[in-house]
C-alpha positions as CSV (number, residue, x, y, z in Angstrom):
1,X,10.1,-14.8,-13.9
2,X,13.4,-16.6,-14.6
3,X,12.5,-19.0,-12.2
4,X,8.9,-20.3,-12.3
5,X,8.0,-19.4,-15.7
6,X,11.0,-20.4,-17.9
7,X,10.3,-24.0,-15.3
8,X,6.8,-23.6,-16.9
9,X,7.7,-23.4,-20.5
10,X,10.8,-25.8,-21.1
11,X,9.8,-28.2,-18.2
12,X,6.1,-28.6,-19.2
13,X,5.6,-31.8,-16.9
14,X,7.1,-30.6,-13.8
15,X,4.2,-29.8,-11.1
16,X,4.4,-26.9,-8.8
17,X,1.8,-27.1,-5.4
18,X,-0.3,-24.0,-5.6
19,X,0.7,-22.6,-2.4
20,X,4.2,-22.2,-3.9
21,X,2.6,-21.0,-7.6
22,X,0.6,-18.0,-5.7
23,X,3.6,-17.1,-3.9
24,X,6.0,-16.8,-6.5
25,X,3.6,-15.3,-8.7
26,X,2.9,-12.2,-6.3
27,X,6.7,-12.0,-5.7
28,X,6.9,-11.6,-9.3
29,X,4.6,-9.0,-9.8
30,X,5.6,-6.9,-7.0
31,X,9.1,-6.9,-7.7
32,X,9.2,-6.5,-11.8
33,X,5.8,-5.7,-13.1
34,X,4.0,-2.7,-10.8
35,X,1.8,-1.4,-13.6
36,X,0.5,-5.4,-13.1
37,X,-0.3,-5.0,-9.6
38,X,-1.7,-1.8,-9.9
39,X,-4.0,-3.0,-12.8
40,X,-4.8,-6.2,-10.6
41,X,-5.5,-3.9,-7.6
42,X,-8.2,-1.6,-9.3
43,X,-9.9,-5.0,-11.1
44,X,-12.2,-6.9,-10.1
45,X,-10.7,-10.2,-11.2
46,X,-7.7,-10.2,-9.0
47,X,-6.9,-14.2,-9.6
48,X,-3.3,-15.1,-10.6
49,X,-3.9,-16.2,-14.2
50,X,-5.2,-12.8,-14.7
51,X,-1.2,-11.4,-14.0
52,X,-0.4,-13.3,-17.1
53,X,-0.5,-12.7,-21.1
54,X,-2.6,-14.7,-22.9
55,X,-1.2,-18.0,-24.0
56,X,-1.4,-18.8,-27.3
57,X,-1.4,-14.9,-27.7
58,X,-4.8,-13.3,-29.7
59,X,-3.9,-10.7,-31.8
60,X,-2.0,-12.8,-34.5
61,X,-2.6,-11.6,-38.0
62,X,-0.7,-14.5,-40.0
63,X,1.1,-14.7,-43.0
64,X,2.4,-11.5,-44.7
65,X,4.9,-10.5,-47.4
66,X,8.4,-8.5,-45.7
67,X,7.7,-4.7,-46.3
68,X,10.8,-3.8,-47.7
69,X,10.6,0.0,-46.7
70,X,13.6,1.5,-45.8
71,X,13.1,4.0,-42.7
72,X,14.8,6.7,-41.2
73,X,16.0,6.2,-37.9
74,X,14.2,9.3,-36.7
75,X,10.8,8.0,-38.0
76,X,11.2,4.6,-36.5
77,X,11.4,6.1,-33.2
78,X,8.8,7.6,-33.7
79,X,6.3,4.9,-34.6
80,X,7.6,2.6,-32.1
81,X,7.3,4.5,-29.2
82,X,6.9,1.3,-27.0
83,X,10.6,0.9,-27.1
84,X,13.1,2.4,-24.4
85,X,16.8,1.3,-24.3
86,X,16.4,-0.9,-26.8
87,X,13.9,-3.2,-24.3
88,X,10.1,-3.9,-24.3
89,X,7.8,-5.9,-21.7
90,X,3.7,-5.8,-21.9
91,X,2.4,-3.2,-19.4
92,X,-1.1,-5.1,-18.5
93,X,0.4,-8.7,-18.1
94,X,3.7,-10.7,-17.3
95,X,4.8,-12.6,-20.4
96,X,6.1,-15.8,-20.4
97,X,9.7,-15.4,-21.2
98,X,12.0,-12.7,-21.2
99,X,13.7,-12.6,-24.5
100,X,17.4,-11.2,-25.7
101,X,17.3,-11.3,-29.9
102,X,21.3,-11.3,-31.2
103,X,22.3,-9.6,-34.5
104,X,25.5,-8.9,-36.3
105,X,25.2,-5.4,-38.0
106,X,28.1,-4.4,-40.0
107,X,29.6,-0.8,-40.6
108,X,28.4,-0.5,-44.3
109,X,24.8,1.5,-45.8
110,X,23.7,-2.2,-47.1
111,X,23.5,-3.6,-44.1
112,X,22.1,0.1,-41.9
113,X,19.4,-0.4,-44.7
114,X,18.6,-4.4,-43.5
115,X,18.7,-3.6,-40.1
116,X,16.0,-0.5,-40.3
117,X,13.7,-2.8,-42.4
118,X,14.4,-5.3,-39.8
119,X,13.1,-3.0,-37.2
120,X,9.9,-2.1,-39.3
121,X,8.9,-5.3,-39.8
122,X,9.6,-7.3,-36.1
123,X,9.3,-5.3,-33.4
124,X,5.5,-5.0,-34.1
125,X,5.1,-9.1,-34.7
126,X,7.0,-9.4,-31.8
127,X,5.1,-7.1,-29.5
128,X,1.7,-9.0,-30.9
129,X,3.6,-12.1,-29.0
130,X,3.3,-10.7,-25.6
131,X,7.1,-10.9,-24.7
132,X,9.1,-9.0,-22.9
133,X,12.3,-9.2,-25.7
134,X,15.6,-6.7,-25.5
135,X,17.0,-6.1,-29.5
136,X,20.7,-6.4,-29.4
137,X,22.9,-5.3,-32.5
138,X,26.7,-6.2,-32.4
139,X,28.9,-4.7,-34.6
140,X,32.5,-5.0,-35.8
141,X,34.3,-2.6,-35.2
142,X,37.7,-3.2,-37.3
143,X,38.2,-3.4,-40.7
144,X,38.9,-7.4,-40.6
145,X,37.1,-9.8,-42.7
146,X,33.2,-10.3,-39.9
147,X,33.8,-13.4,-37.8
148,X,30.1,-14.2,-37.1
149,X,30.4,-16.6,-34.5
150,X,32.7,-14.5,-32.5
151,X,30.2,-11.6,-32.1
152,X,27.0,-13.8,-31.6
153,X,28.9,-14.9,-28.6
154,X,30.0,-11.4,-27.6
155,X,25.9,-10.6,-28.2
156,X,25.3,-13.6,-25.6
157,X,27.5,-12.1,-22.8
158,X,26.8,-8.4,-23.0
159,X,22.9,-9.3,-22.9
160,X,23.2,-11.8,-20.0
161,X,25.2,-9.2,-18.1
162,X,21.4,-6.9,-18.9
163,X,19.2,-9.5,-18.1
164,X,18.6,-13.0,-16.7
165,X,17.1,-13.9,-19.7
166,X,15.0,-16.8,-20.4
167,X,15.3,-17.1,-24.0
168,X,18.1,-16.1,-26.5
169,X,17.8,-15.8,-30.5
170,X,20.4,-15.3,-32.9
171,X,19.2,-13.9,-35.6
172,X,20.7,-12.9,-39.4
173,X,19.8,-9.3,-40.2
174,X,18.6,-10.1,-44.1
175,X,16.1,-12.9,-42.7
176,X,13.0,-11.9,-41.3
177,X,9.8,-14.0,-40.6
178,X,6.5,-13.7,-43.1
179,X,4.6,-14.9,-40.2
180,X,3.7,-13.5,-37.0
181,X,2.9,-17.0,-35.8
182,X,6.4,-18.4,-35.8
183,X,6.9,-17.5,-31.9
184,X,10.1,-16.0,-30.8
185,X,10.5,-17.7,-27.3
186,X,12.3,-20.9,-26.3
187,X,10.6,-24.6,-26.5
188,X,12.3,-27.8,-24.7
189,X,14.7,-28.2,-27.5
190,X,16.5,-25.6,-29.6
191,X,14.6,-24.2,-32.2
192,X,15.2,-23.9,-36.0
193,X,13.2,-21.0,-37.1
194,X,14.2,-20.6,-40.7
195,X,13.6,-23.5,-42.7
196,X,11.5,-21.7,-45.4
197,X,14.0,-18.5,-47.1
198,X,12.6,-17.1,-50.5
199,X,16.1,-16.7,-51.3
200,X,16.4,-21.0,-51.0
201,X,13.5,-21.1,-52.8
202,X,11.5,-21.7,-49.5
203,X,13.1,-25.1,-48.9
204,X,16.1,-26.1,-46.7
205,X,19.4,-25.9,-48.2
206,X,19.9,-29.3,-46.4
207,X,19.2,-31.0,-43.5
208,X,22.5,-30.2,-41.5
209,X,22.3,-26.5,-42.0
210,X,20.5,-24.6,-39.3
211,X,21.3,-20.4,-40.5
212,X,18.8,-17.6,-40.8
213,X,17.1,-17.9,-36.6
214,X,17.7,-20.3,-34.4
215,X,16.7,-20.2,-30.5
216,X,17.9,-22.0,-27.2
217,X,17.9,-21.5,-23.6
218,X,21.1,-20.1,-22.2
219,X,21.7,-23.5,-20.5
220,X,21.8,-24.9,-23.4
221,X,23.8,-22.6,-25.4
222,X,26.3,-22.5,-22.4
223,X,26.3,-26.9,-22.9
224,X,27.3,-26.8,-26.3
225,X,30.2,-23.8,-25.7
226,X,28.7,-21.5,-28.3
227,X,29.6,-20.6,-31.8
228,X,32.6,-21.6,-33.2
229,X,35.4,-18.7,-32.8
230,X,36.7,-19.7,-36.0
231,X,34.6,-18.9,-38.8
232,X,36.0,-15.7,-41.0
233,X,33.3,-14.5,-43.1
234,X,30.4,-16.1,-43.2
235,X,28.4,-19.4,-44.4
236,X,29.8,-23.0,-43.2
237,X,29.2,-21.5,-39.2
238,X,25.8,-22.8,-39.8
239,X,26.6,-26.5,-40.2
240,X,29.1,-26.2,-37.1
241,X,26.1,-24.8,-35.0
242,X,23.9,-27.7,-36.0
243,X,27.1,-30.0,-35.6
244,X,27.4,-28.6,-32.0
245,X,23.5,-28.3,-30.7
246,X,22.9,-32.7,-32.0
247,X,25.5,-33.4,-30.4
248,X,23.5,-32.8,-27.1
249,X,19.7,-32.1,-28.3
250,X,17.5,-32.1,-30.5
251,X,16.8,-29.7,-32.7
252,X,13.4,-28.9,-34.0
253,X,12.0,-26.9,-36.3
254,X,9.0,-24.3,-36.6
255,X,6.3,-26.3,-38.3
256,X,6.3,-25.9,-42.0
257,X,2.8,-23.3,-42.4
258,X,4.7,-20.9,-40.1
259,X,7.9,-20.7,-41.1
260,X,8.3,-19.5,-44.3
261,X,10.6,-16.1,-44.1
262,X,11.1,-13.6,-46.6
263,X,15.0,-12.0,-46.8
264,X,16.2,-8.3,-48.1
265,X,19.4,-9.6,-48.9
266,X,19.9,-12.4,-52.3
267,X,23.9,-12.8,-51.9
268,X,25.2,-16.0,-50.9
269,X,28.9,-16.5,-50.3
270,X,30.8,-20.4,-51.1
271,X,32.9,-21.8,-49.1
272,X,36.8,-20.8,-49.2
273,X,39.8,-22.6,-48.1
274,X,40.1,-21.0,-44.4
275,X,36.1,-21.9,-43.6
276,X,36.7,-25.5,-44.8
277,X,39.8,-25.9,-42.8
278,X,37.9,-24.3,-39.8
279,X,34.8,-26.7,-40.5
280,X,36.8,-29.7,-40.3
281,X,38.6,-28.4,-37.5
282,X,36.3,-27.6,-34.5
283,X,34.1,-30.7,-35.2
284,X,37.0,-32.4,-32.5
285,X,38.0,-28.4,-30.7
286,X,34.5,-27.4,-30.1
287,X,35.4,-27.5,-26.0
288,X,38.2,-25.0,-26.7
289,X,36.7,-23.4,-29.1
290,X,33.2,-20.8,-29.0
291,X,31.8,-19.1,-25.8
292,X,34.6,-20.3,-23.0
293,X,37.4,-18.8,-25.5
294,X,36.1,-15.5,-27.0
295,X,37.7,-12.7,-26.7
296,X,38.0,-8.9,-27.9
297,X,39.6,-6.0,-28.5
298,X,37.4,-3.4,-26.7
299,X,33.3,-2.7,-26.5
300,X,31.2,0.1,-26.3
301,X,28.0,-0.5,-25.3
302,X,25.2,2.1,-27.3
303,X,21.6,2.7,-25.4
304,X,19.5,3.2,-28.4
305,X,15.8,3.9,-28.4
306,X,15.0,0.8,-30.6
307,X,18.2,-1.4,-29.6
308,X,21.3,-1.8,-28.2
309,X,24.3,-1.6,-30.2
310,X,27.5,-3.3,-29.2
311,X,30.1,-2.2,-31.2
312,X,33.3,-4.6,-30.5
313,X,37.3,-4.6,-31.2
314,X,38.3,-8.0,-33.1
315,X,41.4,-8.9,-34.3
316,X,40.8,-12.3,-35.5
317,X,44.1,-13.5,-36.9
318,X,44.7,-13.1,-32.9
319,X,42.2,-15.0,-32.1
320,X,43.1,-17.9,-34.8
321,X,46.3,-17.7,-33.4
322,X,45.2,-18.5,-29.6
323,X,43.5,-21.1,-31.0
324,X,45.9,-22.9,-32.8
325,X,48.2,-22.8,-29.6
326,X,45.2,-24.2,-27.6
327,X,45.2,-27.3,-29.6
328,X,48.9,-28.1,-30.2
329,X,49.4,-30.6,-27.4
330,X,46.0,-32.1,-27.2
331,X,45.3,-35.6,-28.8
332,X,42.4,-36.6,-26.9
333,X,38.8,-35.1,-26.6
334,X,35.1,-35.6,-28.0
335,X,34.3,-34.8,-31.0
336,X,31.2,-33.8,-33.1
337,X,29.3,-36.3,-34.8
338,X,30.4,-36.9,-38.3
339,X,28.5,-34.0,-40.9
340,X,27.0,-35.1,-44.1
341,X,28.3,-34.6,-47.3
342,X,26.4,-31.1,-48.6
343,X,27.1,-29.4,-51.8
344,X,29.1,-27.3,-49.4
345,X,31.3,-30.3,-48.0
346,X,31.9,-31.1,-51.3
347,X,33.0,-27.8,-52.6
348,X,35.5,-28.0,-49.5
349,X,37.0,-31.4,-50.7
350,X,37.6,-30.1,-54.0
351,X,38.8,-26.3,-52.2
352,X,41.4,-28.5,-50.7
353,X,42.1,-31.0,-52.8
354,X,41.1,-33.7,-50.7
355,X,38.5,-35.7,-49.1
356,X,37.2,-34.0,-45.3
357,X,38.3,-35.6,-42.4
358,X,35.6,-34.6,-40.1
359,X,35.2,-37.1,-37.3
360,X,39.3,-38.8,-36.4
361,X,41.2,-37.6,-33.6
362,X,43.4,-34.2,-34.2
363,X,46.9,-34.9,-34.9
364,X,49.3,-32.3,-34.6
């Protein structure tokens, strides 16, 4: 499936000579989906395109408001019971992409609380989509300050070590989608998926900010090197993602009608003095810094019902300190295009009492 079908979805004018298409299609089915050929078997319309789920998928139901619901875990498992080790994939059909979603969970009853009413509300509109998907929940461990980046990029490797997956979503656990029509699979480009937030008042913070879902290939999340390592606490990690994925793509964005996305969480955090300096930083360290350079303490990897939970070691004043001996002899390297001035640029400037140098050679 990695093959043909992700060559199908992100490469939609390459041609493949029907011999080849029939071929790797039986393959396919005989090696990952036997309920398929067992279905195809006993039907009497045994053509390929019957092997696959239907594209645009038909049971779509729209717009809705977030239920906000909170759930045990015992009677989650046992409304979902299409869920085993934290995985999913259609009996009846092969889907189009095989699908790793990434949270960050923490260790507090807020967050347990976002991430049940996350469950509640996606894994249905995702099963209406026809994908095979794996749920993937990292957590943190130690008592340190959450370094965000750092444990997307964790997600990334313990999921790719499950599954060749086509398609990989990171995804904040207080944002979840009002419609079932904003798809959770990969385009061409990488994929903005939360440009409408109630909490933002259903409008884009600004146009350099890309937080809340965002979706890419792993190619392409391997080309730009990740998040950013540096980032302790949350917020200005979303303007270095953007910073990093223009730099070699484009981005788009889930049309407007489908993207509106309701949230269970209405704190927002400003920018502090060790984000800014990080912000201004890895727009020239982004090579050394993000998926090549992460590191942890320890994992243990949970089998839920509903999800995987990693549940990592991180010492990040470690990790900063890595970092900062990475980049003491280096003078020369690309950097990130130059950001625009946001509110939270500007609150930066004034955090440090100066204007941001975001775009001149590092000087050490």
């Amino acid at each position: 499936m990695a093959g043909l079908l992700s060559r199908l979805f992100r490469e939609p004018r390459c041609i493949i000579p029907d011999e080849d298409m029939e071929k790797i299609v039986q393959q396919e089915i005989a090696e990952h989906y036997p309920e398929v050929q067992n279905y195809l078997l006993k039907s009497t319309n045994k053509s390929k395109e019957a092997a696959y789920c239907a594209w645009p998928p038909l049971e779509f139901e729209g717009r809705h408001p977030v239920n906000k619901a909170v759930l045990s875990w015992e009677k989650l498992e046992q409304k979902f019971v299409f869920m085993a080790n934290g995985h999913y994939k259609p009996k009846l059909c092969i889907p189009y992409q095989k699908v790793a979603i990434i949270l960050v969970v923490y260790k507090n009853p807020e967050s347990e609380k976002q991430f049940q009413i996350f469950i509640n509300n996606m894994l249905p509109k995702i099963r209406r989509q026809q994908l095979e998907f794996g749920i993937y929940a990292v957590r943190q461990q130690t008592s340190d300050i959450p370094n965000r980046g750092l444990l997307f990029n964790i997600g990334f490797q313990k999921a790719m070590t499950h599954m060749k997956y086509d398609c990989v979503i990171f995804h904040d656990v207080d944002v979840i989608p009002e419609d079932d029509r904003n798809y959770y699979a990969c385009e061409y480009y990488p994929r903005h998926m939360a440009k409408r937030i109630d909490r933002n008042n259903y409008k884009l913070p600004h146009k350099d900010w890309a937080g809340g879902i965002i979706s890419m290939n792993p190619e392409q999340y391997t080309q730009i090197n990740g998040w950013s390592n540096m980032y302790i606490g949350n917020h200005t990690e979303n303007e270095d993602i953007y910073r990093r994925i223009v730099t070699h793509y484009d981005l788009v964005r889930t049309e407007d009608k489908y993207s509106y996305c309701g949230s269970t969480s209405n704190k927002t955090e400003l920018p502090n003095k060790e984000r800014c300096w990080s912000f201004e930083k890895t727009g020239r360290t982004w090579q050394i810094d993000g998926l090549n350079t992460t590191s942890y303490e320890k994992a243990e990897i949970l089998n839920q019902k509903l999800f995987t939970l990693v549940d990592i070691g991180v010492i990040s004043q470690k990790i900063r300190n890595g970092y900062m001996n990475r980049i003491r002899n280096i003078t020369n390297f690309d950097s990130l295009p130059n950001a625009t001035l946001t509110l939270n640029n500007m609150a930066c400037e004034q955090l440090l009492g100066r204007k941001l140098d975001l775009n001149t050679t590092l000087k050490t």
